[in-house]
Steps between C-alpha positions, in 0.01 A plus 500: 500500500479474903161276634413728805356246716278508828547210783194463733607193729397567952851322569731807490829210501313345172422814330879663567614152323297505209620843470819446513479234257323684261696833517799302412384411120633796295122548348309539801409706785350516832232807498356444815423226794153438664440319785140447535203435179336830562799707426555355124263750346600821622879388495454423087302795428794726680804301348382318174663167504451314200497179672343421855629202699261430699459239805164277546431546855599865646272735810266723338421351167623182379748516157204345274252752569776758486576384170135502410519878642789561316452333145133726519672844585859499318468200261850579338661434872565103418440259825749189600359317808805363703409334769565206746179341466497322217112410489365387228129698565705786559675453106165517366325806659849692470426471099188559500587818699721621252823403586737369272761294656477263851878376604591411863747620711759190456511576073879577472609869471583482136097300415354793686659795346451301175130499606463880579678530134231288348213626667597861400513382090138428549577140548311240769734331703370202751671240689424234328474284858265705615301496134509123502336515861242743439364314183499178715303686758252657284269835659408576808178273596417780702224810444608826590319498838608186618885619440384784707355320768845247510725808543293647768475103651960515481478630818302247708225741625159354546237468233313838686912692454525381168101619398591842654819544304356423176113620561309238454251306733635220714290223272615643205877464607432163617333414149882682313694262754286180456532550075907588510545182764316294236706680190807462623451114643617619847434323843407810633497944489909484608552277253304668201722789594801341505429324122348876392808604618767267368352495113468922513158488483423784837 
């Protein structure tokens, strides 16, 4: 039996190479490439994969919530996140939005297409790096509107951009920034960021 597979990666040179890889094991095949998180959906409805390798960050939707998108719609379609980013916040919420597998992009050829062959038996396969890391992190300190306010912050607007993008007042962004600074021990907002950032948490 032939594991029709869907690649959603927004480096064309990646994706081609994890295709290639892939269409070279006798059992598998490469249904159709996406470049960007917003295509996934309409690209598995039209070609039924039965496993989605999906990338964390991509434009238009990132690969978690197109997994969450994806496990809600088609939940036969089976989701492996490969990506480079090895986070371990980004381990956690990839489980818990359905998805079950999380390599990156350095596993060897023959670990990967033994993952796609695991995660298509209904099996859960993790690196168990990354699982080590993400139990030594723990959850996200963070509420749901103080992530929000630290992605909209990424960019380095002012508190009045950053209350505009995420419509709130400009005390009440202030109030998000001063709790996540505290949470995450930072110096300052650039620095809460960059820890948010670096454990998967935004």
């Amino acid at each position: 039996m032939t594991i029709r597979l869907l690649l959603a990666d927004d480096q064309a040179l990646v994706r081609g190479a994890l295709a290639s890889l892939l269409d070279l094991e006798n059992d598998m095949e490469v249904v159709v490439e996406v470049g960007r998180g917003d295509e996934v959906m309409a690209a598995a409805k039209e070609f039924l994969p039965d496993v989605a390798l999906l990338d964390v960050e991509m434009p238009g939707l990132d690969g978690i919530e197109a997994a969450r998108e994806l496990r809600s719609a088609l939940p036969d379609v089976k989701v492996l996140i490969v990506t480079t980013f090895g986070r371990p916040g980004y381990l956690r919420r990839a489980l818990q939005a359905g998805a079950s597998g999380f390599v990156v992009k350095d596993t060897p050829a023959r670990q990967l297409a033994d993952a796609v062959r695991r995660v298509h038996a209904g099996l859960r396969v993790v690196d168990p790096g990354l699982a080590a890391d993400s139990l030594a992190v723990g959850e996200s300190p963070l509420t749901t509107r103080e992530t929000e306010v630290l992605r909209a912050a990424r960019g380095g607007g002012s508190v009045s951009d950053i209350a505009a993008a995420v419509f709130l007042s400009e005390g009440t962004v202030r109030n998000h920034l001063s709790a996540a600074i505290g949470k995450t021990d930072a110096r300052n907002r650039a620095d809460a960021v960059r820890i948010a950032d670096d454990n998967g948490w935004l």
